[in-house]
C-alpha positions in Angstrom: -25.1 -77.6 -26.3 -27.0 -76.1 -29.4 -25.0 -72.9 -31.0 -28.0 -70.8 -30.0 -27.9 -72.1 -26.7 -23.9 -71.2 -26.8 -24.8 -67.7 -27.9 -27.5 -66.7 -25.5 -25.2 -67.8 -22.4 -22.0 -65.8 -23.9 -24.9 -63.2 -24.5 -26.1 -63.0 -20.8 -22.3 -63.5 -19.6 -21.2 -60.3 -21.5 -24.6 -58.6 -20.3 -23.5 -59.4 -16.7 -20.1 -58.4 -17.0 -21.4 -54.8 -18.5 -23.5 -54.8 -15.5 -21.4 -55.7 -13.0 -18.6 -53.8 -14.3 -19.3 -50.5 -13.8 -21.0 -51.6 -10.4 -17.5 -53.2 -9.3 -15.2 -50.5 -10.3 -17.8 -48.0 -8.8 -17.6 -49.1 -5.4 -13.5 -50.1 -5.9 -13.1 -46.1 -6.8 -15.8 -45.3 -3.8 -13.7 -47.7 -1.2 -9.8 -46.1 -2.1 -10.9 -42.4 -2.6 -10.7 -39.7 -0.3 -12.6 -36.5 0.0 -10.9 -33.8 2.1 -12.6 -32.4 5.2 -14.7 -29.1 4.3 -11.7 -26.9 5.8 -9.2 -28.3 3.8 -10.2 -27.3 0.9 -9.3 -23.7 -0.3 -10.6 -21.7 -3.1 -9.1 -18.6 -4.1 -11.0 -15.1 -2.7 -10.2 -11.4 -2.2 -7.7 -10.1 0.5 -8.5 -6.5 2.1 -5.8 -4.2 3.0 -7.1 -1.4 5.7 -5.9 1.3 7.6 -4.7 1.1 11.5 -8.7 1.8 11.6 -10.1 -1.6 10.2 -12.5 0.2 7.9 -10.6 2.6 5.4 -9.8 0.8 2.7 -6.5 0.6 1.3 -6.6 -1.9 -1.7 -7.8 -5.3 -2.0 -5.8 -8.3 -3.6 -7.8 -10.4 -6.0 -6.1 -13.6 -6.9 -7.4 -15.4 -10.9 -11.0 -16.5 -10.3 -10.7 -14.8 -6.6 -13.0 -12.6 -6.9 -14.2 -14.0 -3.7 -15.0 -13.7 -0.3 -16.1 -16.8 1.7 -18.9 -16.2 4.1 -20.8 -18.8 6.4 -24.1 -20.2 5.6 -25.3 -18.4 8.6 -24.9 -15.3 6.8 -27.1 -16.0 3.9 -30.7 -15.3 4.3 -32.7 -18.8 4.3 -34.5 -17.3 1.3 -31.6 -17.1 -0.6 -30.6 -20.6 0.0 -34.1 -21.7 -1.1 -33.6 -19.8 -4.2 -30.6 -21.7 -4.9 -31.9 -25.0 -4.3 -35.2 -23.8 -6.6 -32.6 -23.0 -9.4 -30.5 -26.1 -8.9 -31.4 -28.9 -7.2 -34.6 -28.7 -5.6 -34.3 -32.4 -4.1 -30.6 -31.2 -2.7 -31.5 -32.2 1.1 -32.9 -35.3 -0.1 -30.7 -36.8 -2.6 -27.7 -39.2 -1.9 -25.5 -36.4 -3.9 -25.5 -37.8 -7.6 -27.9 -38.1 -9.9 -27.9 -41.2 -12.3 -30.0 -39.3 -15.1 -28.0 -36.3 -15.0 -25.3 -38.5 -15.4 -26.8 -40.5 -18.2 -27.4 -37.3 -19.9 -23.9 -36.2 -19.8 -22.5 -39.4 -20.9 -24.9 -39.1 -24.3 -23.5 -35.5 -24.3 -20.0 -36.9 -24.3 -21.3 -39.7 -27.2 -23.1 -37.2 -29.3 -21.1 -34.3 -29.2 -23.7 -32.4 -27.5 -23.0 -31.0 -24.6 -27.0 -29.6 -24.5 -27.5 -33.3 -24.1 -26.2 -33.2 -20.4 -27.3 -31.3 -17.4 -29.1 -32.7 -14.3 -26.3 -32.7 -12.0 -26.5 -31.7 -8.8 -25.5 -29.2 -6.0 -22.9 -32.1 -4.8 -21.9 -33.0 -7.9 -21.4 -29.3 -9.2 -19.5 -28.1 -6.3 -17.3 -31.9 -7.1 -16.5 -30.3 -10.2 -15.7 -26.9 -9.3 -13.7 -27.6 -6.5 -12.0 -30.9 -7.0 -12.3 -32.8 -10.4 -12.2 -29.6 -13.0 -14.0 -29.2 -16.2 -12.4 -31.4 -18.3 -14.9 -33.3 -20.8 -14.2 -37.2 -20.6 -15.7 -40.0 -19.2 -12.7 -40.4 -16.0 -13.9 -37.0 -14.9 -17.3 -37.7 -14.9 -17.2 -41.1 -13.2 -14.8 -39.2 -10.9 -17.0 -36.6 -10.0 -20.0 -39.4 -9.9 -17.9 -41.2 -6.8 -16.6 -38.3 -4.9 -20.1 -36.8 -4.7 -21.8 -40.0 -3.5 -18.8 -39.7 -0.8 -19.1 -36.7 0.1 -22.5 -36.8 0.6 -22.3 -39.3 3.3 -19.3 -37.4 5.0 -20.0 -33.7 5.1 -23.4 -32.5 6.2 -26.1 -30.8 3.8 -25.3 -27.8 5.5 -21.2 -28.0 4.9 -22.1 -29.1 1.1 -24.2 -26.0 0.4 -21.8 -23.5 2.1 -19.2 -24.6 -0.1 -21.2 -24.7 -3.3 -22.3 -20.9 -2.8 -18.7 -19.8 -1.9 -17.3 -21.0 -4.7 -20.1 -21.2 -7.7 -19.6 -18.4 -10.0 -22.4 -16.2 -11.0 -21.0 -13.6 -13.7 -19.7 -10.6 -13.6 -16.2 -11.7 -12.1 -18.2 -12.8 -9.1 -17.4 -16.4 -7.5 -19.0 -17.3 -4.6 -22.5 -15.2 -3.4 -21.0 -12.5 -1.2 -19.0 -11.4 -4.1 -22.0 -11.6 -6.5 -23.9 -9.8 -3.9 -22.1 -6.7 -4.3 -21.5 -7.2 -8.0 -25.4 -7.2 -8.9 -27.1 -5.1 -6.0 -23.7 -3.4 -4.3 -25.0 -4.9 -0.6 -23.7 -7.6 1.8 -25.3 -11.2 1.7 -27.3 -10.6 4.6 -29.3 -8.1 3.1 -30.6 -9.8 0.1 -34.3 -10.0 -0.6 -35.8 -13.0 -1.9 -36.4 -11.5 -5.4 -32.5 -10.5 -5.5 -31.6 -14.1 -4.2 -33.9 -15.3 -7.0 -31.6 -13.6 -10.0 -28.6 -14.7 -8.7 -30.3 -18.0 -8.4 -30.8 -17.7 -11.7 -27.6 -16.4 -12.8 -25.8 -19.7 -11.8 -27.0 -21.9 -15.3 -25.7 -19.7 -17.7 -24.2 -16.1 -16.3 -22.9 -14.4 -19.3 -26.0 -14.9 -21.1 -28.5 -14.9 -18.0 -27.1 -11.1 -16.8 -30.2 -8.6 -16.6 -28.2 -5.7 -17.5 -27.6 -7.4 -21.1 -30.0 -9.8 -21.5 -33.1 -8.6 -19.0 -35.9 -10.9 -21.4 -34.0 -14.3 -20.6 -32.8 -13.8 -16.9 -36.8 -13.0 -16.3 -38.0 -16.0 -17.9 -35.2 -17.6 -15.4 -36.3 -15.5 -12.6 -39.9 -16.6 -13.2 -39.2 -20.4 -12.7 -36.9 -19.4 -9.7 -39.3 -18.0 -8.0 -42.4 -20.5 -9.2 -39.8 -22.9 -7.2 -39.4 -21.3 -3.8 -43.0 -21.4 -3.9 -43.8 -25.3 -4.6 -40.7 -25.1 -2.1 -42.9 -23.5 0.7 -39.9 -21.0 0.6 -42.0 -18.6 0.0 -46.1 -17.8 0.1 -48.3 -17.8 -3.8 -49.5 -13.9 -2.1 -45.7 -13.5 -2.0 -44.8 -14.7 -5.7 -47.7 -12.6 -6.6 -46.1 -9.4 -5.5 -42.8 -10.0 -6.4 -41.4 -7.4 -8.5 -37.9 -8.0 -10.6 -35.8 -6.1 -8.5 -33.2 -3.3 -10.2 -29.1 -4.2 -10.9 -26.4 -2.2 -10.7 -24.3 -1.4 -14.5 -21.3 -3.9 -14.0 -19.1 -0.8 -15.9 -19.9 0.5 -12.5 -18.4 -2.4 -10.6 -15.2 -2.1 -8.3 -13.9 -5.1 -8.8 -10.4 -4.2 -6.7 -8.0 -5.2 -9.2 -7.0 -1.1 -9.7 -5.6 0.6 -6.9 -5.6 4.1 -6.8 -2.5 6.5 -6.1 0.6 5.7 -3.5 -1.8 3.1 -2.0 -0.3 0.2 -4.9 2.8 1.0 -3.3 1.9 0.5 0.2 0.4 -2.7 -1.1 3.7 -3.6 -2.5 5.4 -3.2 1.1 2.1 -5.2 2.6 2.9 -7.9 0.3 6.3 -8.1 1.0 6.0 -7.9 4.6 3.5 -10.8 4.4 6.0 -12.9 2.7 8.3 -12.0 5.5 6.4 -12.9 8.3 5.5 -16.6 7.1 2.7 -15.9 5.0 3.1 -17.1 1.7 1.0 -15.8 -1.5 -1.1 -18.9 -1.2 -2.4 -18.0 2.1 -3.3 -14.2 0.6 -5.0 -15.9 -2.2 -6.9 -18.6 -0.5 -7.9 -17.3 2.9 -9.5 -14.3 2.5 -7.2 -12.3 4.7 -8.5 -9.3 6.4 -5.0 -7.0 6.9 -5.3 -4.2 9.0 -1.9 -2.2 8.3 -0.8 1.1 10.7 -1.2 3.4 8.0 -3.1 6.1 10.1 -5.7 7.5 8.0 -5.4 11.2 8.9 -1.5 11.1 9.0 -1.8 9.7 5.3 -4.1 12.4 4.2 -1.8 14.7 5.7 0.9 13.3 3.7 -0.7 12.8 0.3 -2.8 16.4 1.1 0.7 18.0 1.3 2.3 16.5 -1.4 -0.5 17.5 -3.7 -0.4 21.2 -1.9 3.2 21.6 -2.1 4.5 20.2 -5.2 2.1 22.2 -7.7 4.4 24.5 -10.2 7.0 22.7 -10.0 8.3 20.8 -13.0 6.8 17.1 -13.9 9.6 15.3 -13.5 10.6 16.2 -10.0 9.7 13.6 -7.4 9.4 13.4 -3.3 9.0 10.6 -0.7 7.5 10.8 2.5 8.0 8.5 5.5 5.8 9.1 8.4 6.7 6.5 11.3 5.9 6.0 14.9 9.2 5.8 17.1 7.4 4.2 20.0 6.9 1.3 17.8 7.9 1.3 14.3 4.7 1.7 13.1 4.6 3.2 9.3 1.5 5.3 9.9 2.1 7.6 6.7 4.1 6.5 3.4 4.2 8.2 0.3 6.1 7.1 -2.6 5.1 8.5 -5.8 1.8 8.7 -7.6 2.0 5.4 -9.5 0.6 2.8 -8.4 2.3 0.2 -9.8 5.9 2.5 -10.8 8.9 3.7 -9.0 8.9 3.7 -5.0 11.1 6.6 -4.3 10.5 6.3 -0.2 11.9 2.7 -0.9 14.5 3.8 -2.9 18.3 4.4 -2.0 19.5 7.9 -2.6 22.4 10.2 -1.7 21.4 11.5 2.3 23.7 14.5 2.6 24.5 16.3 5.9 21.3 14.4 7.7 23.7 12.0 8.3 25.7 13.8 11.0 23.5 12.6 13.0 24.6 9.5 13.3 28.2 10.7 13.3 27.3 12.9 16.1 25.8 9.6 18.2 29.1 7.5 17.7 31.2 10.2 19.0 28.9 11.0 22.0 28.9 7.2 23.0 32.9 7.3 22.7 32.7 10.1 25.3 32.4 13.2 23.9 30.5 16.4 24.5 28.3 18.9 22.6 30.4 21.1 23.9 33.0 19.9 22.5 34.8 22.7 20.0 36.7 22.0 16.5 38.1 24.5 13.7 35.3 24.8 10.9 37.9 25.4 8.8 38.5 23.2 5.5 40.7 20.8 6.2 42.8 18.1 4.1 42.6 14.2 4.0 44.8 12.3 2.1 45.1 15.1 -0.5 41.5 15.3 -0.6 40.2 18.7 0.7 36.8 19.0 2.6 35.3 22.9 3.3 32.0 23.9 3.9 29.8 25.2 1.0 29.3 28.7 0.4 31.9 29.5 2.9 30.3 28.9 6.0 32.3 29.2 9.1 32.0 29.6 12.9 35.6 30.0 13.5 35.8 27.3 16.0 32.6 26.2 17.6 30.9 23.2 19.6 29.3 19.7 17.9 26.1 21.5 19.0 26.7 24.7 16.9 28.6 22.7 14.1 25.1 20.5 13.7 23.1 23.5 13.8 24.7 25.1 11.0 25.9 21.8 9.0 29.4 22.1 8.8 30.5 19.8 6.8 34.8 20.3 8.4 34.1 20.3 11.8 32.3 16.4 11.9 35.2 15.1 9.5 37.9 16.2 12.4 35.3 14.8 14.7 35.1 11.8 13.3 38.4 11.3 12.6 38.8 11.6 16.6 36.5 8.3 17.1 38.5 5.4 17.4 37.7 3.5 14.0 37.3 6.5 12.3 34.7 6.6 9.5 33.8 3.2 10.0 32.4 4.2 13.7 29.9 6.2 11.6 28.8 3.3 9.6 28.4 1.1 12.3 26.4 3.6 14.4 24.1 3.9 11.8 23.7 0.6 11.3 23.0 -0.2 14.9 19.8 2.7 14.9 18.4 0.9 11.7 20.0 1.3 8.4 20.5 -2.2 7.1 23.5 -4.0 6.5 21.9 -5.0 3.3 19.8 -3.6 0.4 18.7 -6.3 -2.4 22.3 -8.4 -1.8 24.3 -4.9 -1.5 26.6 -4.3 1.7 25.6 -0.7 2.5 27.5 2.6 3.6 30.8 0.6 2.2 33.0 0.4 -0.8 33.3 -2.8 -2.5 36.4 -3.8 -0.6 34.4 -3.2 2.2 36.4 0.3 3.1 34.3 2.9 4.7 35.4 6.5 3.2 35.0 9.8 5.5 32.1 10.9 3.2 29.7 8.5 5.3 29.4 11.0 7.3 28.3 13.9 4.9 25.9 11.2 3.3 28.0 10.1 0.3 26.4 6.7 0.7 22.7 5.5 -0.7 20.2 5.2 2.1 16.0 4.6 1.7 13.7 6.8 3.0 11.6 4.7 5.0 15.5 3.5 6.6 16.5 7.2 7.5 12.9 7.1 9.0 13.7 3.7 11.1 17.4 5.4 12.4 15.8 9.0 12.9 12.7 7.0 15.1 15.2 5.2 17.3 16.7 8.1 18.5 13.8 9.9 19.0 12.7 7.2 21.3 15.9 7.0 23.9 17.8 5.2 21.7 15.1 2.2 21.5 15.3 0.3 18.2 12.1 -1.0 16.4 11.6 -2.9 13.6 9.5 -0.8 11.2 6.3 -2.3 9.9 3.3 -1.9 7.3 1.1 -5.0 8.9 -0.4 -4.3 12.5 -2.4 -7.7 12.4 -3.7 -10.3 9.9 -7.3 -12.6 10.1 -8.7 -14.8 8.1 -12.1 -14.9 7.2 -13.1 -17.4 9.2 -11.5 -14.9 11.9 -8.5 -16.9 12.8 -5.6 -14.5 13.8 -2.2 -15.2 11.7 -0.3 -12.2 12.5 -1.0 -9.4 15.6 1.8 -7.0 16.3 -0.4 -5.2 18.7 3.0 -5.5 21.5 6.1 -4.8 19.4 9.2 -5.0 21.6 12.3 -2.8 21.4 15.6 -3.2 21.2 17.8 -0.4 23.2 20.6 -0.1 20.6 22.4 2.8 22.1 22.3 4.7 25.9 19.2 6.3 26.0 21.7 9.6 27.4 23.5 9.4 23.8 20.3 9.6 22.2 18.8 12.0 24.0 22.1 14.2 23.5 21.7 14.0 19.8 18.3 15.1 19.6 18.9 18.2 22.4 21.7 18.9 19.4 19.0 18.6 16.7 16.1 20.2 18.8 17.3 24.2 17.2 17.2 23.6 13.7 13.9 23.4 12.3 13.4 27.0 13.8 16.6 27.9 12.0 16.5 26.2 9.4 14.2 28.9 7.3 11.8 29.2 10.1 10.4 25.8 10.0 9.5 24.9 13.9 6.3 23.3 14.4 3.0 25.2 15.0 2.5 25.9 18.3 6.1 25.8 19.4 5.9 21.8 19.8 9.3 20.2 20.4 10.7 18.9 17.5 14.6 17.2 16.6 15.2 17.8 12.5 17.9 17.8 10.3 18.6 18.9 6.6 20.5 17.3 3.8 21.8 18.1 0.6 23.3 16.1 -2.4 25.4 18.2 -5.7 25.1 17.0 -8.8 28.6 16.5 -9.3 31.0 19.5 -9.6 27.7 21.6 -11.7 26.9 23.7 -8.5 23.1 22.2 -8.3 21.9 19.4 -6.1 19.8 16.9 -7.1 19.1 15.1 -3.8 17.4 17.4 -1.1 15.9 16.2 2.5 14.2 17.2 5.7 14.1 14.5 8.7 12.4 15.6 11.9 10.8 13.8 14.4 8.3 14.5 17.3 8.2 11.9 20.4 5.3 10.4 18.5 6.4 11.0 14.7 9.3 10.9 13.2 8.7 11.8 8.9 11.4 11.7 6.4 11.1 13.8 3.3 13.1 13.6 0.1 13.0 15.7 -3.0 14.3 15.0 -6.4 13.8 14.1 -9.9 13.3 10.4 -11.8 17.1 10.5 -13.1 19.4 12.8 -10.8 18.6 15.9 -12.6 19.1 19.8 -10.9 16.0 20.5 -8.6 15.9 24.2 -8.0 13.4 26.3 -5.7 12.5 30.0 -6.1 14.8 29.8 -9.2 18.0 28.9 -7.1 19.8 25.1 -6.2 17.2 23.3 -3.9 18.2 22.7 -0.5 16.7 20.6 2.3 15.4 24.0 4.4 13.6 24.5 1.2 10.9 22.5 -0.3 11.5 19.1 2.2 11.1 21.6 5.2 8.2 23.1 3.9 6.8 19.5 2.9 7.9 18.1 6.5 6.3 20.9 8.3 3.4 21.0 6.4 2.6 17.4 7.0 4.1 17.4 10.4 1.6 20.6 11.6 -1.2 19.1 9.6 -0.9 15.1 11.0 -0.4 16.1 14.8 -3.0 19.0 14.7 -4.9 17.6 18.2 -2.5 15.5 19.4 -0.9 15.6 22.8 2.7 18.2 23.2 5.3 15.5 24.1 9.2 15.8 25.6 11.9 14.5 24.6 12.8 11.2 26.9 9.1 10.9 27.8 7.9 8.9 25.2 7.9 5.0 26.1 7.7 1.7 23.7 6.2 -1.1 24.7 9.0 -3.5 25.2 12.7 -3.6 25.1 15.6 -5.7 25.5 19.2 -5.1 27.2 21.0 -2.3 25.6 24.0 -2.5 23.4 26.5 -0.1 23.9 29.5 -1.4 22.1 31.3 0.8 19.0 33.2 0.3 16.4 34.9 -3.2 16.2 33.7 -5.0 19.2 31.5 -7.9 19.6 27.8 -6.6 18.8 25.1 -7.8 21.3 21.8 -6.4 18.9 19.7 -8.3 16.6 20.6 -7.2 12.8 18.6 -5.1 11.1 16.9 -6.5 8.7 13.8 -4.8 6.1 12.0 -6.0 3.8 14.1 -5.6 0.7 11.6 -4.9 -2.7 12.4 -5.4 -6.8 11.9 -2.1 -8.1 10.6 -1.2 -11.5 13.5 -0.3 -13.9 14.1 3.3 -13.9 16.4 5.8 -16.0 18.9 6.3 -13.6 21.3 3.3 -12.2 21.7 3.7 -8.1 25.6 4.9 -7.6 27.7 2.8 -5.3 29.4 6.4 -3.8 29.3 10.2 -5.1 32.8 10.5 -7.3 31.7 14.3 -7.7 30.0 14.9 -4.5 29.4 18.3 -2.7 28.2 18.7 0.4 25.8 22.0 1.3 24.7 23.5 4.5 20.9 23.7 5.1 20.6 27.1 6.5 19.9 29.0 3.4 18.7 28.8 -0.3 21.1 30.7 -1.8 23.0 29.3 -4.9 26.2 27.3 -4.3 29.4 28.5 -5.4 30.6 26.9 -8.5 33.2 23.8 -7.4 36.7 23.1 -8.6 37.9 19.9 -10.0 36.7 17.0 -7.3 38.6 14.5 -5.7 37.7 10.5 -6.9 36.6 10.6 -2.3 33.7 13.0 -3.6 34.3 15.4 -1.1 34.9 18.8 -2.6 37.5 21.7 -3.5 40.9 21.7 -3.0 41.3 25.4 -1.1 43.8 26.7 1.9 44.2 23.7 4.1 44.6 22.9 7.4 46.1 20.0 9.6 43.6 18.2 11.7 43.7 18.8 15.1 41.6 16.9 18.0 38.7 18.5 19.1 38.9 20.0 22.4 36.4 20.2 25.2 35.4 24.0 26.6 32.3 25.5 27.2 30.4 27.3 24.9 27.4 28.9 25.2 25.6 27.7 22.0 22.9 25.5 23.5 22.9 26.6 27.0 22.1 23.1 28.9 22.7 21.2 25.9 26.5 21.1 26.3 27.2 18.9 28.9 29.3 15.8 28.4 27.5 12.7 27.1 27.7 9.6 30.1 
């Protein structure tokens, strides 16, 4: 054979293998990959937090590049579509998904250096490169994207192809996807485009920084023009149409609520929304990717009344004082107002633990009236010793002797030590009790309403221990409904936005932690003391159960932790009043009390959020689903589900939470008057070494305090 004859066949032999080549590895790549279904594949878009309304809006969560909100084709005008397909791909319902020009452009791009030189691809091919192969410029990616859109074409209708593409392509202004870009240009839903307004999106989609009419109104035009010249050889629209087609008017984007701000206590609601989420099995991919629609119980009016009488009430009084408000539904745990500070994104003081005072008596008061004692039950109010420690009542409050009834109307702090040291574990009965109505065992890895060594001191009772807000507000709402237990909860329900339902807590069942009798016992006990505590009953003479509570600032004679709890069958609120680092909080120039600013905040927001609403008793109230009481106290095997809440990082603040109150005091509520300056404290945190007195067992006689009040608890 000739050496010319040699070289032509090598020639044509190379030829063919170039040829064959890429046809070879083309349909190896076609036969071994897979393209997901349409509905696996997820692309990050905007969650919605609402109120218990659906339709306030709380916040919204926008993932990176989620800006998004899926919608289905259905939903976009056919107009709109056509506009699309004018801008893009005008042969889209034609094509086999690829385009071998587009791609040969490209490939010179990649040779050249210019990217100008490519171009041409399609709607399949760009949504490939979105959604699956990336942006990366190489020859694998583009050979990629050439087989996966020849696939897909033949496995997902046009239909499924072009959804995708227009909820995920982006068009500028932080918009991906068309129901976001909707609202970013012409601040409407996708359904109500106009042709002309599909057309500039349309247009957008080629180059959108440099194609946006508010910047660059001369180039988008030109766009615009061969957008709409399209729809027309289209037959999308008519040529009297395109003749009277006006360029239709954008929005400013400095104008644009993009959702990534949230205004106010509303960030920290989010924060608990989050949380919960997490809690409940749905993880931060499923936020990000499904376009979750969460309805929450915050209860629109309630929060205004909340965040109305927070502004109201805290004007002239120094910056750096701080309250929490906790507004929850006892029927069912429902948080339906929260208020934890003004920044969004800063400290949350409602879920933040902090000394409780004398509010928690009240859960004293329930272990020793599920032991077997009476309201009526009578005990010395005098101060009394413990262990060398000496416990008396502040400002020298006394009722000689008196009944559990009178002792928790007037907060005295001597009579409920002797009482609980007549329960059978003592101190630890209180801890337990508490626990069992819905403080948690646990606060970010911390054992509460303990030492260390896992002793429980007698100052549980007079609220030496750190408790939350929005917990006091869970144990407050399960006595007020019968003893009932419910967990308590930001998210009513959860969709996505293809409307499948991930989370509905529209039933909520109870758990009856305590005798409904005990409960009801405690809040008869608790029923007199917003009326005497300053004059603080409810408009209208409703029925209310409250209690105050005060914290000192070590042995200074101020307080620095001041609260109000009171609940109605239908709300129970929690308020708390202090400062960012435990500083004196005074009001009317004297020490702060609970019956003093918390009152006035609880019975402002109380009045104000139940204005309309049905009078309720006591013991009428009823949740929606229970399980067998537990009864047990102190050590004995417990038969309730654990409390458990969701537990939140908090920003760093100034002040480090204290495991117990070394230089505690403990105030009555009935008065603002100053407190009397304290001796030297004890390292129990319980006050002034004075006359003492040996402790005695209550003793059961009737009183006359509360008239039928004092009977003995079953």
């Amino acid at each position: 054979m000739s050496t010319w004859k040699k070289v032509l066949l090598w020639t044509g032999v190379i030829l063919l293998v170039l040829i064959l080549a890429p046809v070879v590895a083309f349909f190896s790549a076609y036969a071994v990959t897979k393209v997901p279904e349409p509905q696996e594949l997820q692309t990050n878009q905007i969650a919605t937090i609402y109120a218990s309304d659906s339709s306030t809006q709380l916040a919204r969560i926008v993932p990176p590049d989620g800006n998004r909100t899926d919608v289905d084709l259905s939903e976009i005008p056919q107009p709109v579509r056509q506009s699309v397909l004018a801008a893009e791909d005008r042969s889209f319902y034609s094509n086999p998904g690829f385009s071998i020009k587009g791609f040969g452009r490209a490939a010179l791009g990649l040779v050249t250096g210019k990217e100008s030189s490519g171009g041409g691809s399609t709607i399949t091919q760009q949504y490939v490169k979105n959604a699956l192969v990336g942006n990366e410029h190489s020859y694998t990616r583009k050979a990629k994207e050439l087989v996966i859109s020849a696939k897909m074409a033949r496995e997902w209708s046009k239909d499924e192809i072009l959804g995708a593409y227009l909820n995920t392509i982006y068009f500028g202004r932080n918009a991906y996807g068309i129901a976001a870009a909707s609202k970013a240009f012409f601040n409407k839903d996708v359904k109500d485009l106009t042709p002309e307004e599909g057309a500039v999106l349309a247009a957008s989609i080629q180059r959108p920084s440099e194609l946006d009419p508010w910047t660059n109104r001369q180039a988008a035009e030109e766009r615009w023009n061969y957008v709409m010249d399209g729809m027309v050889d289209m037959g999308a629209i008519n040529g009297d149409e395109r003749a009277h087609a006006a360029y239709p008017q954008v929005i400013d984007p400095n104008t644009i609520d993009t959702g990534s701000e949230v205004e106010g206590t509303n960030g920290l609601i989010k924060s608990q929304v989050m949380s919960e989420l997490e809690a409940s099995g749905i993880s931060e991919q499923d936020v990000n990717t499904q376009g979750l629609k969460i309805t929450t119980t915050i209860d629109p009016k309630v929060q205004k009344s909340v965040t109305d009488t927070v502004k109201n009430r805290m004007q002239g009084y120094p910056d750096d004082y701080r309250t929490a408000v906790v507004s929850v539904d006892p029927r069912n745990g429902a948080v339906k107002g929260y208020y934890g500070g003004d920044d969004p994104n800063g400290w949350d003081f409602a879920n933040t633990s902090l000394q409780t005072g004398s509010t928690f008596k009240i859960f004293g008061l329930a272990a020793g009236l599920e032991q077997g004692m009476s309201l009526s039950r009578v005990y010395s109010s005098a101060p009394v010793t413990i262990n060398n420690l000496t416990i008396q009542n502040s400002e020298g409050e006394s009722c000689g002797s008196c009944s559990l009834a009178t002792a928790l109307k007037m907060s005295l702090n001597t009579s409920f030590v002797r009482m609980q040291h007549d329960l059978k574990h003592g101190a630890k009965d209180t801890a337990d009790m508490a626990h069992r109505l819905g403080i948690p065992t646990e606060v970010n890895g911390e054992k509460t309403l303990q030492e260390k060594d896992g002793q429980v001191y007698d100052g549980v009772i007079l609220g030496q221990y750190l408790t939350r807000p929005i917990d006091m507000a869970t144990g407050l709402s399960t006595l007020a409904d019968n003893g009932m237990y419910h967990q308590t909860h930001f998210v009513q329900k959860v969709e996505t936005s293809s409307g499948k339902v991930l989370l509905d807590r529209s039933n909520v069942e109870g758990d009856q932690r305590i005798d409904k009798d005990v409960a009801n016992n405690v809040i008869s006990a608790m029923e007199p003391i917003a009326s005497y505590s300053r004059n603080h009953g409810l408009a209208g003479g409703r029925t209310s159960a409250a209690k105050s509570g005060t914290a000192q600032l070590g042995d200074t004679g101020n307080n620095k932790d001041a609260w109000f709890v009171g609940a109605t069958p239908q709300l129970a609120t929690v308020v708390w009043v202090g400062t960012n680092d435990g500083q004196p909080i005074f009001y009317s120039g004297r020490p702060m009390y609970g019956a003093g600013l918390p009152a006035d905040i609880w019975k402002q927001t109380m009045d104000s959020a139940l204005q309309g609403d049905d009078y309720m008793a006591f013991g009428d109230s009823s949740s929606s689903g229970s399980k067998q009481a537990n009864t047990n106290s102190g050590g004995s095997k417990k038969t309730y589900t654990q409390t458990t809440t969701v537990q939140q990082q908090q920003p760093q603040r100034t002040r480090a939470p204290q495991t117990q109150a070394p230089q505690q005091q403990y105030a009555p509520e009935t008065q603002e008057t100053p407190a009397p300056t304290p001796q030297a404290p004890d390292n129990g945190g319980l006050n002034i070494p004075t006359r003492t007195q040996e402790i005695v067992p209550g003793v059961e006689v009737p009183v006359p305090d509360l008239g039928n009040n004092d009977q003995p608890a079953p």
